[in-house]
C-alpha positions in Angstrom: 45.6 27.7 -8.0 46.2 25.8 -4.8 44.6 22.7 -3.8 43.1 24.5 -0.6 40.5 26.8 -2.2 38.7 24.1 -3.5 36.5 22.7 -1.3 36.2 19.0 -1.2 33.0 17.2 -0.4 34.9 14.7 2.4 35.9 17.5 4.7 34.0 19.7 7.1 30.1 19.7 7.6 29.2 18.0 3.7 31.8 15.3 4.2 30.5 14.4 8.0 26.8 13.5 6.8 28.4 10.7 3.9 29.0 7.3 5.3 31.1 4.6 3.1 29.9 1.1 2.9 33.1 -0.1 4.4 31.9 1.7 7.4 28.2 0.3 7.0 29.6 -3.2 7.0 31.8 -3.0 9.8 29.2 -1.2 11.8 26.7 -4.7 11.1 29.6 -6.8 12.0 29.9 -5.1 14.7 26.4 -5.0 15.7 26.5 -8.9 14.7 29.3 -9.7 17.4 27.6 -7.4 20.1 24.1 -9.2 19.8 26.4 -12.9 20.0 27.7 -11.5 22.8 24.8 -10.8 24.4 23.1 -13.9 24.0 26.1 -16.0 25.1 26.4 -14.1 28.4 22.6 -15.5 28.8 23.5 -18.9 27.7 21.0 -18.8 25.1 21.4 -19.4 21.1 20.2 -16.3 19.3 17.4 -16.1 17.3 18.1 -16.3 13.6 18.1 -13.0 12.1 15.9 -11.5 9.0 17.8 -10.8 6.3 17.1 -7.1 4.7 16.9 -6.8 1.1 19.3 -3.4 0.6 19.1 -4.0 -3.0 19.7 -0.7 -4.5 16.8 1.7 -6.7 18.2 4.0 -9.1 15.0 5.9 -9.0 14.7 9.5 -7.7 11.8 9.7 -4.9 9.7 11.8 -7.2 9.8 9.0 -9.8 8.9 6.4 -7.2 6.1 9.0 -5.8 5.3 9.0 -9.7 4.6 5.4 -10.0 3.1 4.5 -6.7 0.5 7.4 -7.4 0.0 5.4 -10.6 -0.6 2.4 -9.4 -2.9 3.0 -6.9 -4.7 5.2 -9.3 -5.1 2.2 -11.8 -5.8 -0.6 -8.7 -9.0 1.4 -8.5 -10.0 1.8 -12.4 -9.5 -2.2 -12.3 -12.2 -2.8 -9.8 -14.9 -1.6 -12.0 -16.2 -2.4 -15.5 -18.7 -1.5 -17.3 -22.2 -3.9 -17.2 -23.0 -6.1 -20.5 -25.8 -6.5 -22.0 -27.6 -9.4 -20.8 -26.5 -8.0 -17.4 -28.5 -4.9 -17.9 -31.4 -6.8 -18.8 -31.8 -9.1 -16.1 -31.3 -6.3 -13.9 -33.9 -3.9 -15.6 -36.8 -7.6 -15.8 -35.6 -7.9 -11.5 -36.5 -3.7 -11.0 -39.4 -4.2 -13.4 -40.6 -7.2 -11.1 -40.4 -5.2 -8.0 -42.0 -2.0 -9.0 -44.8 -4.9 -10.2 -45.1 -6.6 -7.0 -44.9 -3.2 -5.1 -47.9 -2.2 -7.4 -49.6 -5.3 -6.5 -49.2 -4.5 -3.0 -50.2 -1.1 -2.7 -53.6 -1.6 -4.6 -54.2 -5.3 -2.3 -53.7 -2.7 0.4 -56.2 0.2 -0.7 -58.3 -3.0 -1.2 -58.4 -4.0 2.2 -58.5 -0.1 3.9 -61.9 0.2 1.4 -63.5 -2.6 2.7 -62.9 -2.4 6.0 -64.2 1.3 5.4 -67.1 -0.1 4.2 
């Protein structure tokens, strides 16, 4: 078979989209020299430049949908927790202290509407 029915991933439209880091590299560099350049020409000193972590993930983007989804699902379920006991009962004697002072109130006020009635 010859070598020119199989296709190869490096030519034609495939190959084109593919860039190798050797060309990544220079491309910085010579973005790097350019923006010297520039600044030099104003007679300035450049600003320092952040460094970008490129650090590479073997993880498909599903799997890093996956965990993110995961996270943020759990973030939430940490905020709450269920109440203890004491807790429940010093909220039930605080309700129980207002429904009493409410009572208090209304009854004061039917009170005061009868004798003024009156």
């Amino acid at each position: 078979m010859e070598e020119s029915l199989v296709p190869s991933l490096s030519a034609g439209v495939v190959g084109s989209r593919f860039v190798s880091s050797d060309e990544i590299e220079s491309a910085k560099a010579r973005r790097d020299e350019q923006w010297k350049a520039a600044y030099a020409r104003l007679g300035q000193e450049p600003p320092p430049q952040l460094q970008t972590d490129d650090t590479y993930d073997g993880r498909s983007l599903a799997e890093i949908a996956k965990q993110e989804a995961w996270e943020e699902k759990n973030k939430l379920a940490n905020q709450f927790r269920a109440l203890e006991e004491d807790e429940i009962m010093f909220l039930d004697s605080i309700r129980e202290r207002q429904e009493e002072e409410e009572r208090q109130r209304r009854e004061k006020d039917g009170e005061d509407v009868k004798n003024f009635r009156e």
